[in-house]
N, C-alpha and C positions, 0 to 999 in steps of 0.2 A: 504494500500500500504506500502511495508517495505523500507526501506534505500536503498536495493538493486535495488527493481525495479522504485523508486525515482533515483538511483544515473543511471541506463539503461534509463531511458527516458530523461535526464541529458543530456545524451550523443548522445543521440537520437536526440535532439533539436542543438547541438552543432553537430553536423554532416550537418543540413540544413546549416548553415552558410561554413563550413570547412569540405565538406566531404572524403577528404582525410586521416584525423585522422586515428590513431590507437588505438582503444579504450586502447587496454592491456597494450600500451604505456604510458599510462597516468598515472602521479603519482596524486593521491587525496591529499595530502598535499602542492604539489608545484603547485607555482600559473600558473591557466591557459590560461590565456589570453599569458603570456608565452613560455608555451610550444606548445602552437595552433599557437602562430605566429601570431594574431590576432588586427587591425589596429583597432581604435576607432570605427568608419563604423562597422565593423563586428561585434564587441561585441556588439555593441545596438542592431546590429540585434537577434544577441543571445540573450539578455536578451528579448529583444521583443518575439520573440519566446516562450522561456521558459514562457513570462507572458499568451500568448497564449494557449500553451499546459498544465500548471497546471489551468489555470482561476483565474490568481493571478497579482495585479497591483504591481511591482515591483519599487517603490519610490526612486527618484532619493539620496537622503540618505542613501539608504539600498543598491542600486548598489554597492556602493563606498566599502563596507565589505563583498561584494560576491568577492574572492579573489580564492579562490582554490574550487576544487570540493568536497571540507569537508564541505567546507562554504556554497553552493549553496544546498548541498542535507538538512544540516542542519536547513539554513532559509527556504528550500520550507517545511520539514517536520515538523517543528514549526508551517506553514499555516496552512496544511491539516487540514481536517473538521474530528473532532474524528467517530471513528470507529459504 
């Protein structure tokens, strides 16, 4: 799986909480909880999701530096199981 289609299922899982988004809208270095508008409530759901959709336990430590959609595509592709 590349960056790209890491950073569309990214978005894909963040559309379940906030479907209103505009994917193209979205800047990947400005943080997103931000520009989503996004209350505590939602983002857990969000990251719950995203733990969901990659099959990855998301540690409440490692929340706290998932900041922008650089960060999130970044630590899920650090997960991923090699090719």
């Amino acid at each position: 799986m590349t960056n790209e289609n890491l950073r569309a299922d990214v978005i894909a899982a963040l559309q379940t909480v906030a479907p209103e988004i505009e994917p193209a809208a979205l800047a990947a270095d400005r943080p997103l909880r931000r520009q989503v508008d996004l209350d505590s409530m939602d983002w857990l759901n969000f990251l719950i999701a995203l733990g969901k959709r990659f099959t990855v336990e998301i540690p409440e430590s490692e929340a706290a530096r998932l900041v922008t959609l650089d960060d999130i595509v970044a630590w899920l592709a650090a997960r991923r199981p090699p090719p």
